[in-house]
C-alpha positions in Angstrom: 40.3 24.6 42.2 38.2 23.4 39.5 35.0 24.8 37.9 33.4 21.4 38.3 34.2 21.5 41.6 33.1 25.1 41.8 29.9 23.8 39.8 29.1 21.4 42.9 28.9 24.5 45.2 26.8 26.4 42.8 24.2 23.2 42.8 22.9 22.3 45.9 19.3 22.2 46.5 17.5 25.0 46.7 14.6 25.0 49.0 12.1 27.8 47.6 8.7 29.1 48.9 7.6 30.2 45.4 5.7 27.7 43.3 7.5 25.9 40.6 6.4 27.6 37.5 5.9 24.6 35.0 6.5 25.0 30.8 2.4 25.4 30.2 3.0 29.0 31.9 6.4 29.7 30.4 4.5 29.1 26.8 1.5 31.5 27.7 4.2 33.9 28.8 5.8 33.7 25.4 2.8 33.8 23.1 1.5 36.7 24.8 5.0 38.7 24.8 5.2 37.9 21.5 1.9 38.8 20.8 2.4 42.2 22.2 5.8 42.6 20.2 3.6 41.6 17.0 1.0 44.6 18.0 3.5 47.2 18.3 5.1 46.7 15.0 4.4 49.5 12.3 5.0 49.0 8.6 6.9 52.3 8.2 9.5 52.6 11.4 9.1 48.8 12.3 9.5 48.7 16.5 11.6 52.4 16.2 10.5 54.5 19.0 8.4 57.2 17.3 9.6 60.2 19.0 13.7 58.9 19.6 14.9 58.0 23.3 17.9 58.2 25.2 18.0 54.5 26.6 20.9 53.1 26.0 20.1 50.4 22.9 16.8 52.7 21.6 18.8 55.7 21.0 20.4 54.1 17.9 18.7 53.3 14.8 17.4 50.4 14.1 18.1 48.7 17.8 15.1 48.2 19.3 13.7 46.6 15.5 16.9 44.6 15.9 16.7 43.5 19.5 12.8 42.6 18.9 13.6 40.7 15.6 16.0 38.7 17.1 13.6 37.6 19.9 10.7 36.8 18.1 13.0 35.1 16.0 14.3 33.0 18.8 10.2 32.4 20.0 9.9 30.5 16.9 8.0 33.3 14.4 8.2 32.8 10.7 10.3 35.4 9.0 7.6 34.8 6.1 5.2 36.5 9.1 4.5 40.5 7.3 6.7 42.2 10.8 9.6 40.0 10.2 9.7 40.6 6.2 9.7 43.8 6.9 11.8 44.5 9.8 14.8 42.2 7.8 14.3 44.8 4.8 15.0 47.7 7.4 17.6 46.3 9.0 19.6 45.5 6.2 18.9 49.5 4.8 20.8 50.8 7.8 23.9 51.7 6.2 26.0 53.0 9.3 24.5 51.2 12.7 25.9 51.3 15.7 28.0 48.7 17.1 25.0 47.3 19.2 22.6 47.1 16.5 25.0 45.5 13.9 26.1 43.0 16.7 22.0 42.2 17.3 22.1 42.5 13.3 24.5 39.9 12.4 23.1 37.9 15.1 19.6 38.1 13.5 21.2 36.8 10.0 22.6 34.0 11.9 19.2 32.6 12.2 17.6 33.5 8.8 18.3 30.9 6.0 21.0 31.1 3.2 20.1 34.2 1.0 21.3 36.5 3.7 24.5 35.1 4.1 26.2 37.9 2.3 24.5 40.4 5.2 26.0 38.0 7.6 29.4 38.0 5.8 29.1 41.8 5.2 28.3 42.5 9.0 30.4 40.3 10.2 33.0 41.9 8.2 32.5 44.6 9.7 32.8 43.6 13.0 36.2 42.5 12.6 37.4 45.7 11.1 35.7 48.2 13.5 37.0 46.0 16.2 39.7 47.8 18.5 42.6 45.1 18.9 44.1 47.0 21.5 41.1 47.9 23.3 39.5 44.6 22.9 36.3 46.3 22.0 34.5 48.3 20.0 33.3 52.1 20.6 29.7 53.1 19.7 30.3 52.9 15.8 33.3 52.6 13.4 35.6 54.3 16.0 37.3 51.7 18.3 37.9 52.9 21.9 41.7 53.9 22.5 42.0 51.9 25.7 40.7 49.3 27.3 40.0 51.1 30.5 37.6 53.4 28.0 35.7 50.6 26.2 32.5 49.1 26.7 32.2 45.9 28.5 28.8 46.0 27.2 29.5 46.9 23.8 32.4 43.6 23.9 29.4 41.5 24.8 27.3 42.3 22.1 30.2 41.8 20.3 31.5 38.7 21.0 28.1 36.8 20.6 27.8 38.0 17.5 30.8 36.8 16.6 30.7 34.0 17.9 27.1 33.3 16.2 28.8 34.4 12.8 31.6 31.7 13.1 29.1 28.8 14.4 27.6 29.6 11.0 30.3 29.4 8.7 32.2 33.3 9.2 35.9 33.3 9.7 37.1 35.2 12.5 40.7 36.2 12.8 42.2 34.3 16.0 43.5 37.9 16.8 40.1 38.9 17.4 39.4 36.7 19.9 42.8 37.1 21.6 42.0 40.4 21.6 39.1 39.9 23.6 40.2 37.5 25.8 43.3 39.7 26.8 41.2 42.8 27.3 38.5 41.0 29.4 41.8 38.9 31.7 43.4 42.3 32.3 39.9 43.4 33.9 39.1 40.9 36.4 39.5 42.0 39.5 41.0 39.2 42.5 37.3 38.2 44.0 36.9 36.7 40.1 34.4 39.5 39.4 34.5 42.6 37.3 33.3 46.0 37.4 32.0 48.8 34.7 35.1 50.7 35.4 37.0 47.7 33.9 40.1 48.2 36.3 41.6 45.4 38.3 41.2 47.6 41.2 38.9 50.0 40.7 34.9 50.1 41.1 33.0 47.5 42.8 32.3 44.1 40.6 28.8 43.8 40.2 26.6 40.9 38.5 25.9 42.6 35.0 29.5 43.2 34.2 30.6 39.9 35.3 28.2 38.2 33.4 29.0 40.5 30.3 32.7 39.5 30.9 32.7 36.0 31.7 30.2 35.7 28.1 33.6 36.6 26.3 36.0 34.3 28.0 33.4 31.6 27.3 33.1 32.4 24.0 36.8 32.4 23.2 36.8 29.2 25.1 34.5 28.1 22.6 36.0 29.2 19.7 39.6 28.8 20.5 40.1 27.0 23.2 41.9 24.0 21.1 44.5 26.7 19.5 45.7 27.9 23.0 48.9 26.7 24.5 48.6 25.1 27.7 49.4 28.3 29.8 47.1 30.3 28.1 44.2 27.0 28.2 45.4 27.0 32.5 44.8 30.9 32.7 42.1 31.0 30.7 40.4 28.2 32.7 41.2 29.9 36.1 39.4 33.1 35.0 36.1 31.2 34.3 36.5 29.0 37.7 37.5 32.4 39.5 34.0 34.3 38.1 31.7 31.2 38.1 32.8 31.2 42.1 31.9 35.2 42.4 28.8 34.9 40.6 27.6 31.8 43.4 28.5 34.5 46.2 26.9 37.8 45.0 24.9 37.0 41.8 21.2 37.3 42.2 18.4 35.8 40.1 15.5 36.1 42.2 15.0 40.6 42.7 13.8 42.5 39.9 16.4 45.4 40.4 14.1 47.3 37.1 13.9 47.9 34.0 16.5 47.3 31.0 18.9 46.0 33.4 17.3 42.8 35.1 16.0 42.1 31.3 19.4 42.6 29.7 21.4 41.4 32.8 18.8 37.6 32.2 19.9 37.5 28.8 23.1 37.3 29.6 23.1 35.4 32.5 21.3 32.3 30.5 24.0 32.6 28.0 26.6 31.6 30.8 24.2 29.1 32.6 23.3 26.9 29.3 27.2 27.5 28.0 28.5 26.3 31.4 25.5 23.6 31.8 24.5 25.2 35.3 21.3 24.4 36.7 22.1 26.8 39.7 23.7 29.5 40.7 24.0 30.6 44.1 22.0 28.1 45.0 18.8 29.3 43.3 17.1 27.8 39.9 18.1 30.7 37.7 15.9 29.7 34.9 13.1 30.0 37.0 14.1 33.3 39.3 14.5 34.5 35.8 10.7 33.6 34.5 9.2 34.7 37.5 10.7 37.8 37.3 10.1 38.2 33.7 6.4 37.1 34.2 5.6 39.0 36.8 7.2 42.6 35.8 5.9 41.8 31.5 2.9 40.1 31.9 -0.4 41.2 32.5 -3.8 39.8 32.9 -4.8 40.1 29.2 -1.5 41.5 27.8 1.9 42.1 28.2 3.5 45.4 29.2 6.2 47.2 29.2 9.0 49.1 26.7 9.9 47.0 23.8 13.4 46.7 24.9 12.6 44.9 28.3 9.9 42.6 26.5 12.4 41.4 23.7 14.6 40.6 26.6 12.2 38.9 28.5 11.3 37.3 25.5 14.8 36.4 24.4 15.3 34.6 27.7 12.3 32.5 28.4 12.4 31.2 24.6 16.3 30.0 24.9 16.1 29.3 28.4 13.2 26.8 28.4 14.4 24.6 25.6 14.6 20.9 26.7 17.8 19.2 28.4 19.7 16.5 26.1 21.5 15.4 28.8 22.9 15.5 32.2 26.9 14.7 33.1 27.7 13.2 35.9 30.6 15.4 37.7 33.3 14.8 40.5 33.7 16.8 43.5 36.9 17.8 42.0 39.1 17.4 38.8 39.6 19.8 35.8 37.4 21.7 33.2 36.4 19.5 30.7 38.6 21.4 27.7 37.1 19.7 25.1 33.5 20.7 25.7 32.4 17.1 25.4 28.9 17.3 26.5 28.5 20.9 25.0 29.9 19.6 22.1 27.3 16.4 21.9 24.6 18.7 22.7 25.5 20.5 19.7 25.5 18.1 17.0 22.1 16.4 18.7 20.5 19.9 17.8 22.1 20.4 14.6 20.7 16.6 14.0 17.1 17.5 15.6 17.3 21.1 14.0 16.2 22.2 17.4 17.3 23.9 20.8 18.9 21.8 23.0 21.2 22.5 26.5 22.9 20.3 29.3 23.4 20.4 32.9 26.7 19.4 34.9 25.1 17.2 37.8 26.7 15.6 41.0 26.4 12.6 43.3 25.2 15.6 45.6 21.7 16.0 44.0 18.8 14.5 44.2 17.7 11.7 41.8 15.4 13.9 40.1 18.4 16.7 38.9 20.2 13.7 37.0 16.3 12.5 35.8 16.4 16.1 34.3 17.5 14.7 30.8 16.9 11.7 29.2 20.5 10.2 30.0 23.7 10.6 32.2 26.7 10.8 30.7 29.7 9.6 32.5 33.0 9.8 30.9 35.1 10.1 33.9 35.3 6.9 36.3 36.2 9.0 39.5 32.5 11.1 39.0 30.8 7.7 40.2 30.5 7.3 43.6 31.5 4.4 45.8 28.3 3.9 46.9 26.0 3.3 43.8 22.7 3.5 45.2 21.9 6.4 43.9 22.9 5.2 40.2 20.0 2.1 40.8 18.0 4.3 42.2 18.2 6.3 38.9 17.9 3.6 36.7 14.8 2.0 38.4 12.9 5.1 38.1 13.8 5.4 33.9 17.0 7.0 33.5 19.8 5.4 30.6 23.2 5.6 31.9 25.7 6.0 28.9 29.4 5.4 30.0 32.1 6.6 27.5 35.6 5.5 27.6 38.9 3.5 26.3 39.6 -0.1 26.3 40.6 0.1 29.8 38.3 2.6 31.6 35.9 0.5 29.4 36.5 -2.8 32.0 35.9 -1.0 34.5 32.9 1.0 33.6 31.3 -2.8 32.6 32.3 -3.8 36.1 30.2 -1.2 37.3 27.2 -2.2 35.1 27.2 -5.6 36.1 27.3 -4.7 39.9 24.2 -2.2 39.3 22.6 -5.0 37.1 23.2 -8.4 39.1 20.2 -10.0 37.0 21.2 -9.1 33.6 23.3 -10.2 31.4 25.3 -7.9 29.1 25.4 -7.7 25.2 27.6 -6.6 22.6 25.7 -4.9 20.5 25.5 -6.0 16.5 25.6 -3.7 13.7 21.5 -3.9 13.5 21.0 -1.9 17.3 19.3 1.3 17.6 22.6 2.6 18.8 23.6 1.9 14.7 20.6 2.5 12.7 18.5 5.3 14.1 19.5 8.0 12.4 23.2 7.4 11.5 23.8 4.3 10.3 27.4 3.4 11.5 29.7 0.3 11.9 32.7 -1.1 14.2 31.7 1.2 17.6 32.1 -1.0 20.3 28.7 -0.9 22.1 28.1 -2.8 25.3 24.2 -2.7 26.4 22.2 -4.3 29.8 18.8 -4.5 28.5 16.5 -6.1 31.1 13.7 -7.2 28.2 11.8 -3.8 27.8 14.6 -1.3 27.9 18.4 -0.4 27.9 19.6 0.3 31.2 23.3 0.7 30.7 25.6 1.3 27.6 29.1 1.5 27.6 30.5 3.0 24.5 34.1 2.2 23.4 36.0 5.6 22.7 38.1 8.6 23.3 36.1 12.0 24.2 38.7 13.6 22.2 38.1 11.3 19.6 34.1 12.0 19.5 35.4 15.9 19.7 37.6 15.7 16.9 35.0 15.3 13.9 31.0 15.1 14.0 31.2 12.8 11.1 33.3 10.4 13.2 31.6 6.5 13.8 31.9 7.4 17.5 30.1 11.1 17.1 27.2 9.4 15.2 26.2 6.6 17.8 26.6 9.5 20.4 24.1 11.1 19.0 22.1 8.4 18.0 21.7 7.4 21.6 20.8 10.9 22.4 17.9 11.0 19.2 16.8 7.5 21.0 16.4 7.8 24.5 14.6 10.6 24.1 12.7 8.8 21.1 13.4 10.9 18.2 11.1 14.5 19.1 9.9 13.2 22.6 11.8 16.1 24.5 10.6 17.5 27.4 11.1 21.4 28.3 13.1 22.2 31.0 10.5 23.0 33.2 7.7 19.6 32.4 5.1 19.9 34.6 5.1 15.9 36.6 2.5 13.7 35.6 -0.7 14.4 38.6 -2.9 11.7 39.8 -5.9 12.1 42.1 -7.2 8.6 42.9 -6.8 7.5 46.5 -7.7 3.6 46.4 -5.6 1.1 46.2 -4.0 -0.4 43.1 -3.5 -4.4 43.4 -0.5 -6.2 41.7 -0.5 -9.6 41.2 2.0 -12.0 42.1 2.5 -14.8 39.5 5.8 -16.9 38.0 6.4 -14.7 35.3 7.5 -10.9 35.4 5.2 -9.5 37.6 7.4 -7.2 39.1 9.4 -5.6 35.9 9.1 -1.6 35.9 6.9 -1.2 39.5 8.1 2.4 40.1 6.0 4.2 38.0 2.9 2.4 39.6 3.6 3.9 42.9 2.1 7.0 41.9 -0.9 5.0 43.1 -1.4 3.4 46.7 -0.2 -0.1 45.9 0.0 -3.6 47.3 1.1 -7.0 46.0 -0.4 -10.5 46.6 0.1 -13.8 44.8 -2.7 -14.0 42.6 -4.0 -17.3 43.9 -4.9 -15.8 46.8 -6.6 -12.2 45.8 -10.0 -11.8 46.4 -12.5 -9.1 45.1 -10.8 -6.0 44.7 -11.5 -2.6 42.7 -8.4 -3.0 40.4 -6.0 -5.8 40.0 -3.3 -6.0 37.2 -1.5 -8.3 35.6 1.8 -8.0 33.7 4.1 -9.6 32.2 6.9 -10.1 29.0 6.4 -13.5 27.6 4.1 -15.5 25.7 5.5 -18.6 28.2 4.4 -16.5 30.9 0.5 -16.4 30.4 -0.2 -19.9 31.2 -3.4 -21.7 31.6 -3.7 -21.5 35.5 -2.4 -17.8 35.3 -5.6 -17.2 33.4 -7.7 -19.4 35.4 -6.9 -17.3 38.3 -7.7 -14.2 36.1 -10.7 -15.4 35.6 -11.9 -16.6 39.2 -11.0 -12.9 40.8 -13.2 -11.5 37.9 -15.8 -13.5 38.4 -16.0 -11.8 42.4 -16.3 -8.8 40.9 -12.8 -7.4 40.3 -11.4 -5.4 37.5 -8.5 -7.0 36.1 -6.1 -5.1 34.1 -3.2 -7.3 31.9 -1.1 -6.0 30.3 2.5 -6.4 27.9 5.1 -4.5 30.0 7.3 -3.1 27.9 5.1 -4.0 24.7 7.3 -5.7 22.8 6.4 -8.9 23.4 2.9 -10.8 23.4 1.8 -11.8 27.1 -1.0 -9.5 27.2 -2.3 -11.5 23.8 -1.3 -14.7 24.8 -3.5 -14.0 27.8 -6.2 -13.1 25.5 -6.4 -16.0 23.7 -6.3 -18.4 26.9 -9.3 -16.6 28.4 -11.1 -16.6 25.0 -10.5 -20.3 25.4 -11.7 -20.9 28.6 -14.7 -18.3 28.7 -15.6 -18.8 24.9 -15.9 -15.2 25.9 -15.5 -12.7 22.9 -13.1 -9.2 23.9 -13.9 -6.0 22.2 -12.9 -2.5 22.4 -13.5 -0.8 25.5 -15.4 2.6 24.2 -14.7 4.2 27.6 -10.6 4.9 25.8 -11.5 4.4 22.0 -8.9 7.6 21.8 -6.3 5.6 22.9 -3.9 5.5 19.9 -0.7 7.7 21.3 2.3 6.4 20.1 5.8 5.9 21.7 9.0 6.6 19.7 9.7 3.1 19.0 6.1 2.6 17.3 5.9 5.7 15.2 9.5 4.7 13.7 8.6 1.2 13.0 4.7 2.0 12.0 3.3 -0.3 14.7 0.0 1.1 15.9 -1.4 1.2 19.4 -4.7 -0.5 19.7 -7.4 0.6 22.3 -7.9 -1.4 25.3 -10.1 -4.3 24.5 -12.7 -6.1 27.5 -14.8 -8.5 28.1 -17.3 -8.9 31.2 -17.2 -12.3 33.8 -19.9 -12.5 35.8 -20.2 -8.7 37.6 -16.4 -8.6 37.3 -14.7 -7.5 34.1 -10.7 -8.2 32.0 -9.1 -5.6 29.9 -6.3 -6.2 27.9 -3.8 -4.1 26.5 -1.7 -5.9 24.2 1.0 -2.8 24.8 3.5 -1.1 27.3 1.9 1.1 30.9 4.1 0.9 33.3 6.7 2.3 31.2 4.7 4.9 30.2 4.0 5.2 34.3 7.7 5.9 34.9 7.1 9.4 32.1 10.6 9.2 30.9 11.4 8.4 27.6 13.3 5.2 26.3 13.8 3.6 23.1 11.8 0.3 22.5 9.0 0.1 24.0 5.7 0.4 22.5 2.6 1.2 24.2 0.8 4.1 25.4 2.1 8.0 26.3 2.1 8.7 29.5 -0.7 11.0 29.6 -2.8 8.2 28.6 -1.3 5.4 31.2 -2.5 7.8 33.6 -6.0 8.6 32.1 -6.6 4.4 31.7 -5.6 3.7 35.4 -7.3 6.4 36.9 -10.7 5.8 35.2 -10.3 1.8 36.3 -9.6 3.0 39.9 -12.9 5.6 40.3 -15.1 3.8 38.4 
């Protein structure tokens, strides 16, 4: 068995009586946590309990200053901020910590710019040499633990992600460390896939913490050495994670707060696996937002947060990494094996390192609802047996605004265009030139073979030539920098949406009237059906409180078009024209014939004179937005907005089109509708 296939059991909908909680709450949650962290800070002992404590990470010196540096850190906090400055000067005075707070330690230099490298090189040093090769693990301090049957799985934890922190930024860790690890943490696992504290293959019962803490280091040697393995030790290796991802969707839980440190700390870890494994689910429940709900409702008061220091950096910890936006979503089979290269971990990586921001992915299947794959700004598809025979679903998703990027050789490549061209019967495909945002948005690269269905406002379906090992193989590769291009565009440069974006909300109950006409009346309707809608042929509307009007092409607005514009205005109707997709001039064209007609004169509409959001597309390529401009026929009345809405409407991102945010679609619409 898989873990893709094991990934399709751990994501089936989950029907829950609790209220999403959306990222507006998330962000309160974290300012105020932070906020409290920020109060409790003192200039002599930093966040060091003032009379010592026995809990298992305060007890040491200097861990609860690490643990809380490292999650402010993570909440976005300056270290220039007077708690940071000063808690990096105590940390790096501790001259003998404890294996816990050098781990936290060297993962706090891994996020503080170059002049602490040599505390990261020193620590991580240090690491490697208190480490316990037999045991796998490290004892409290400098002393490793003789056995693996007495070491902490814990303590290995802690470890490992420092480690594995230290190498992403630049450290070299011996490969016999992480076999070390990996060996220790195989010999443990018990047959159910889980492990337990007693780390025995047989002994104790498996419980969530330690299989979380355990399966954290097989993923990280994964990570980090997974191409240096032989193909036995890649098969075993691979069977352990399917083997614990399947125990985890049978007993895990992410919805009971079982108290204290070890919900907190047992969260922390548990995001680590979800984002590393691109789970959205696990048995059957939204972890992320189990997680925040717990977090919210055991940290955070009315006015304040509350609770020890420990459990808020925790809390913290998870709510800041966990929330960060999703690049994008792969489309999985049913069965087939673990991706070993990492691909869309790997992509995800270098769009961050690109974006110099957080970024995760999600594993999706043809078993979830259009709005799991609608999660990120694209679905990736690399393997042709992941798309299913019936590809309803797939036009489903592209209708309501999702890009659908298909990676794969010469052959595979046929057949993926195949595919297109059956899910776009109207368009007609392009090879892409040198001068495509796939080649010039950020990297500028030559000779990928790009294959694009763009229906006139947007890309619905590219089809990149190339290997995934390939892409894998170097970040400066051609085929690396379109991937990531494509990522940086769809979701138009900074336009990411946390994981948890509340939907757009409408209130207006009347009806919204689309005109029929010759030209693209009916290009990008889904978004509009937020609205009660219905469609007649212009020609034969009569009054009604809002009509629109769209189209591409300048061909499109004709004389008789705007005749008929004119007539429903004159019976009192609102008429609303507009440039779907904005990069072409109906809209103005339009303009122009009513001015001709009328001898009317348009002018900006002061009702949205803030109207001056701007799309992606528009910021790159300095094209402003101009306000909504009207003029008044008899007791009726025509706006035109020489820009995208419908687009907008859909509130996904896509590169290309200019007009309005969606915030602002919404806002112009509504106010038309209730005035």
């Amino acid at each position: 068995m898989s873990i893709l296939l094991l990934w399709t059991a751990l994501s089936a909908v989950c029907a829950t009586t609790a209220p999403p909680i959306y990222d507006d709450e998330i962000k309160d949650a974290i300012t105020m946590i932070a906020t409290e962290l920020k109060a409790r800070h003192q200039e002599i002992r930093c966040w060091e309990p003032k009379d010592g404590s026995a809990g298992w990470l305060t007890k040491y010196e200097g861990g609860t200053t690490a643990l809380a540096t490292l999650a402010l850190l993570s909440a976005g906090t300056s270290m220039h901020t007077p708690a940071i400055k000063t808690s990096l000067s105590f940390l790096s005075d501790i001259k003998n910590p404890s294996t816990y707070v050098l781990a936290t330690r060297t993962s706090v230099w891994s996020m503080v710019p170059e002049r602490y490298k040599r505390n990261l090189n020193h620590d991580t040093k240090c690491l490697v040499s208190t480490m316990g090769i037999k045991s796998g693990s490290w004892g409290n301090y400098d002393v490793p633990p003789e056995s693996r049957s007495t070491a902490s799985p814990l303590n290995r934890e802690f470890g490992m992600i420092a480690l594995r922190e230290a190498q992403r930024n630049g450290q070299r860790v011996p490969k016999k460390c992480w076999m070390a690890l990996a060996d220790a943490t195989l010999a443990a696992q018990q047959k159910n896939g889980g492990w337990s504290y007693n780390q025995s293959v047989s002994k104790g019962t498996p419980t969530a913490n330690m299989t979380v803490a355990a399966l954290n280091c097989l993923l990280g040697v994964n990570e980090i050495q997974g191409k240096n393995l032989t193909d036995k030790q890649q098969i075993f290796l691979q069977s352990a994670i399917e083997r614990a991802i399947s125990w985890l969707n049978k007993h895990a839980k992410t919805d009971e707060n079982v108290g204290g440190t070890t919900l907190m700390s047992y969260l922390y870890g548990l995001e680590r696996v979800a984002m590393s494994c691109g789970l959205a689910e696990i048995r059957k429940r939204d972890w992320f937002q189990d997680g925040a709900r717990a977090v919210i409702k055991t940290h955070c008061g009315v006015r304040k947060a509350k609770g020890s220091t420990i459990n808020l950096a925790f809390g913290l910890l998870f709510l800041s990494r966990g929330r960060v936006p999703v690049a994008l979503c792969e489309l999985a089979v049913d069965k087939g094996a673990f991706d070993q290269l990492r691909t869309a971990e790997v992509i995800t990586s270098r769009v961050s390192q690109q974006t110099e921001r957080d970024l995760a992915w999600k594993i999706v299947t043809k078993r979830e609802k259009i709005d799991a794959w609608l999660s990120a700004p694209l679905l990736f598809i690399q393997n042709i047996d992941a798309i299913p025979e019936d590809t309803s679903t797939l036009s489903q998703y592209i209708t309501k605004g999702g890009l659908i990027v298909m990676l794969g050789t010469k052959k595979v490549c046929n057949n993926f265009i195949s595919i297109a061209n059956k899910l776009c019967p109207n368009i007609s495909s392009q090879l892409v030139d040198a001068s495509h945002w796939t080649h010039t948005i950020l990297n500028k690269v030559k000779n990928v073979k790009v294959t694009a269905w763009n229906d006139g406002i947007r890309d619905r379906i590219l089809v990149v030539n190339g290997t995934s090992k390939s892409l894998v193989a170097s970040e400066k590769s051609k085929l690396s920098q379109v991937i990531v291009n494509i990522c940086c565009g769809v979701a138009e440069l900074d336009r990411w949406k946390p994981r948890v974006a509340e939907p757009l909300a409408t209130k207006s109950k009347k009806t919204l009237w689309i005109a029929e006409h010759d030209g693209r009346w009916d290009a990008e309707l889904e978004g509009i059906h937020r609205w009660k809608t219905k469609t007649k042929p212009i020609n034969k509307m009569k009054k009604q409180t809002l009509v629109l009007v769209g189209g591409l092409y300048e061909h499109e607005a004709t004389e008789s078009l705007a005749k008929e514009v004119i007539r429903i205005a004159k019976l009192g109707s609102t008429v609303l024209v507009e440039s779907i997709g904005g990069q072409h001039t109906f809209a103005s064209t339009m303009q122009l014939q009513i001015e001709k007609i009328t001898s009317n004169t348009f002018t900006y509409d002061e009702r949205f004179h803030h109207f001056n959001s701007q799309r992606g597309w528009s910021i790159l390529n300095r094209k402003p937005t101009e306000p909504p401009l009207i003029t008044t026929i008899n007791d009726g009345a025509v706006i035109i907005v020489d820009c995208d809405i419908r687009n907008a409407l859909l509130d996904k991102s896509a590169w290309g089109v200019h007009g309005y945010e969606p915030v602002h679609a919404v806002q112009l619409i509504e106010t038309l509708l209730d005035e």
